[in-house]
C-alpha positions in Angstrom: -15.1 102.1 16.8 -17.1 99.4 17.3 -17.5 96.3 14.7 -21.1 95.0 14.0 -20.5 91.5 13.0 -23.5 90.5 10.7 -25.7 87.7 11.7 -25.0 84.1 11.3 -27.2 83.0 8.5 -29.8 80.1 9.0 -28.5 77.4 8.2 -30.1 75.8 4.9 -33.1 73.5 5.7 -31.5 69.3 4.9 -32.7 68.3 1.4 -35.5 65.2 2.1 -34.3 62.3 0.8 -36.8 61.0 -1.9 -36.7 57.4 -3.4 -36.0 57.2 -7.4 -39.1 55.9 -9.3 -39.4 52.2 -9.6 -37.8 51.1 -13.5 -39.8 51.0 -16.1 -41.5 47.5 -16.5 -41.4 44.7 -19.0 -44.8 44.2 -20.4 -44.2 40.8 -19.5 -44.5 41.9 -16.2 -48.0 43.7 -16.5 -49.8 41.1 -15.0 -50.1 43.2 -12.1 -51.4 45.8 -13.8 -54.5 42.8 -15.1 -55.1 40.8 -11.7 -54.9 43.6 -9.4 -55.4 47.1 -10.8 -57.8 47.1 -13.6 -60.1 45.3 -10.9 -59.7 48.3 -8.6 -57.8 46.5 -5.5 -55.7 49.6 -4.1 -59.0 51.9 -4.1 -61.4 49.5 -3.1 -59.3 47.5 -0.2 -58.3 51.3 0.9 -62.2 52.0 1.0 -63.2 48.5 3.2 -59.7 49.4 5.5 -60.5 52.7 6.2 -58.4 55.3 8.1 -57.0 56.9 5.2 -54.9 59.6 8.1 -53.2 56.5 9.2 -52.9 53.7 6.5 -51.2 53.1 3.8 -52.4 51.6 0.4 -50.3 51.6 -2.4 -47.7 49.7 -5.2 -45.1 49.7 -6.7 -42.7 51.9 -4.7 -39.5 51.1 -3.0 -39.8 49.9 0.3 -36.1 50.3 2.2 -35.2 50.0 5.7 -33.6 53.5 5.6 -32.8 56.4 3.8 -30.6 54.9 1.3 -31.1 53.2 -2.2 -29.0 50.4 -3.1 -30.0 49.7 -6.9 -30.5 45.5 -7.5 -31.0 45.7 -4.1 -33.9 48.0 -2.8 -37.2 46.0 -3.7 -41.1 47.3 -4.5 -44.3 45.3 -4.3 -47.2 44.9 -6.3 -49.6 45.6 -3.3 -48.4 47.3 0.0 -50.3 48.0 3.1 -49.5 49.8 6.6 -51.6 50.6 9.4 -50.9 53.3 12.0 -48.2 55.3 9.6 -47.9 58.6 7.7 -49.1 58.5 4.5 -47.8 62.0 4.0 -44.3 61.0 4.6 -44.6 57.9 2.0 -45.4 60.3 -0.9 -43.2 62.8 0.2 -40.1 60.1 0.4 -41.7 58.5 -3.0 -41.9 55.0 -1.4 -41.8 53.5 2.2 -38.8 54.0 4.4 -38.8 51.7 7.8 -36.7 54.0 9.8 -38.8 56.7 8.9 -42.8 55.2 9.1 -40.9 53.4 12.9 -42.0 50.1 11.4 -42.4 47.9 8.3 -45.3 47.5 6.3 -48.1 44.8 7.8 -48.5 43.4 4.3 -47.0 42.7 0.7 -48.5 41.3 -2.3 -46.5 40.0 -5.4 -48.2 38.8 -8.4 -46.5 36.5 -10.8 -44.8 37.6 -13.8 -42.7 35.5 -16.6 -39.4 38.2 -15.3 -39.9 38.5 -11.5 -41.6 35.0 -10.3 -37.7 33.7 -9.4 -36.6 36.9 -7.4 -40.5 36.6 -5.9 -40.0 33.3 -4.5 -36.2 33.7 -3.1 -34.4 37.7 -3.5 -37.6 39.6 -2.9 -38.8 36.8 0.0 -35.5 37.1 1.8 -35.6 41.0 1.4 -39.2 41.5 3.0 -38.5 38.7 5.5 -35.0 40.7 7.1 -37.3 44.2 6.8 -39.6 42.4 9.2 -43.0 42.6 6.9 -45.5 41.2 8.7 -47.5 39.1 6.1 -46.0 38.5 2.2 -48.4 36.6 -0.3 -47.6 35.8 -3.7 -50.7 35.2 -6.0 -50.5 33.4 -9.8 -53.1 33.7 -12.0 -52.5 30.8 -13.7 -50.0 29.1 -11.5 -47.7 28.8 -14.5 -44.4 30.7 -13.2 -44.9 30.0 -9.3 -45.9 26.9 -9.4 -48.7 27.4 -7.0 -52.0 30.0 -7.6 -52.0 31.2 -4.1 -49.3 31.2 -0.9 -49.1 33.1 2.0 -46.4 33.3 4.8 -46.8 35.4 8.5 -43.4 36.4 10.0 -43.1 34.6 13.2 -40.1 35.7 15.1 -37.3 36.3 12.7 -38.9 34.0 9.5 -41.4 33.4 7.5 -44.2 30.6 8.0 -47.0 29.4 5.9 -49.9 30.4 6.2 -53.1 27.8 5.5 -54.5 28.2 1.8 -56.8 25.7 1.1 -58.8 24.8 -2.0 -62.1 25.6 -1.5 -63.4 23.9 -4.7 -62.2 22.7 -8.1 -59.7 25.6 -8.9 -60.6 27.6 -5.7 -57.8 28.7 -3.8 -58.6 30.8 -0.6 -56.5 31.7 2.6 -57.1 34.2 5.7 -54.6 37.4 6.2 -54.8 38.2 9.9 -53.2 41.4 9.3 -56.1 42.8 7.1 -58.5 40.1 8.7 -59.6 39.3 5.1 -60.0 36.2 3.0 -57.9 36.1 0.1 -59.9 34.0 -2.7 -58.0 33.1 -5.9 -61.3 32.0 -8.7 -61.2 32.7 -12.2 -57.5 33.8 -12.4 -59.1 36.9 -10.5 -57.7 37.6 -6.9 -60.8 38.6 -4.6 -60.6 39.9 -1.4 -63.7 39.0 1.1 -65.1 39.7 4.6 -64.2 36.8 7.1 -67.9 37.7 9.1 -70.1 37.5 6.0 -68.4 36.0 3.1 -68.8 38.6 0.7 -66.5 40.7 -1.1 -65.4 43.7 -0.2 -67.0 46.8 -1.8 -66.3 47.9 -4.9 -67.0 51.0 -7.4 -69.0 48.5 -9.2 -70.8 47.5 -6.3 -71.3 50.8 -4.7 -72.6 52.4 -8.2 -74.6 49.0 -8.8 -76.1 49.8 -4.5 -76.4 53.0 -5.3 -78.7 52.5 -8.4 -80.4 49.8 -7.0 -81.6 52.1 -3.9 -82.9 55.0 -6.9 -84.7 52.6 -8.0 -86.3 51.7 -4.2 -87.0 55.0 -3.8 -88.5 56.0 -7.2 -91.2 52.8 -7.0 -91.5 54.1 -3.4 -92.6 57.6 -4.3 -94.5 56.1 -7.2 -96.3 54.0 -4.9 -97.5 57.0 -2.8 -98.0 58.8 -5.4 -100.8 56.6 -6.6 -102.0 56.2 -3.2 -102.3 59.5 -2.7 -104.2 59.7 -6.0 -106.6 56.5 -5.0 -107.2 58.7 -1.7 -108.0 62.0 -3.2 -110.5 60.0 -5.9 -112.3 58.4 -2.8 -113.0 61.5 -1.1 -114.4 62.7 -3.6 -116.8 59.8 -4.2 -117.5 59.8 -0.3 -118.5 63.6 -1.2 -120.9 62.9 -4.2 -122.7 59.9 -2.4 -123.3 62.6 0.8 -124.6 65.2 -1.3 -126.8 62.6 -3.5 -128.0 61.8 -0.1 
């Protein structure tokens, strides 16, 4: 008699590895939350970038150089951007994994808080520096718990190096990313982010709407104006037509 041996099953698909949520924050530690997202930077630098199939935008997930999580270890930024990765795979891995996007992020923002400004400026430098992050800049409203307002460094070989912030004006602290090929500009304990070609800032929702508006209006005194052209037109004619039958 022959024996049918029963199939081999599949073999169970490998669970993703997925990053833990960042800890809940000190409210001390908020300020990002004031200088960076109440403003709208993550939409509105994603909007000037472009690329959305290819780029990355995003805070306050772990960024690791593999899939593994060492707690007190593992680090997450206020402000990450990549170009040429897979956005997909970030959300799907609940942060950014080197190994995984085949390179580290381009840039990194921290902003300074009473509870994190120390591991900013020494842990979390060192951290990004090893990874191989291609730009870190650390911004402070008020420049009371870095020291500084504004600071940028570009990885150059294996370490970091300054980049040139200059003050602008009384209080007016601006430097140049070359990754984003944007000009940082610290005014008003507000962090703007501005086109190198023109000066201006980057769009905005309040911009956009404010545009939007401001070309209803154009096009409303535009059809008013032909309106009443048109009106002007059809009342000469007719006064062209009375005069030639008076005739």
């Amino acid at each position: 008699m022959t024996t049918i041996r029963p199939a081999n099953p599949p073999e169970p698909p490998a669970k993703r590895f997925r990053l833990p949520d960042i800890p809940e924050r000190h409210p001390d530690d908020m300020t990002s939350v004031d200088n960076l997202h109440q403003h709208g930077a993550i939409p509105n630098i994603a909007l000037y970038l472009g690329n959305p199939d290819t780029t990355i935008v995003s805070a306050e997930h772990y960024i690791v150089p593999g899939p593994a999580y060492v707690a007190n270890e593992s680090r997450y930024p206020d402000l990450l951007v990549a170009f040429d990765v897979d956005p997909d795979a970030y959300v799907a891995s609940n942060g950014y994994i080197v190994s995984e996007q085949g390179k580290p992020p381009d840039f990194v923002l921290e902003v300074a808080s009473r509870h994190t400004a120390e591991d900013d400026l020494d842990a979390k430098m060192g951290y990004y520096e090893r990874l191989g992050v291609a730009e870190y800049w650390l911004f402070d409203s008020e420049g009371r718990f870095y020291g500084f307002t504004l600071r940028g460094y570009r990885l150059v070989g294996s370490g970091y190096e300054s980049i040139e912030v200059g003050e602008v004006s009384p209080g007016v602290f601006q430097g140049y990313s070359a990754k984003l090929n944007l000009i940082l500009r610290a005014e008003n304990r507000y962090l703007g982010w501005h086109d190198p070609a023109t000066g201006e800032h980057v769009p905005t929702l309040q911009t956009e709407m404010a545009r939007a508006e401001a070309e209803r209006d154009y096009r409303l005194r535009e059809t008013a104006r032909a309106e009443i052209a048109e009106v002007r037109v059809q009342e000469l004619e007719a006064e062209l037509h009375r005069l030639r039958e008076g005739q």
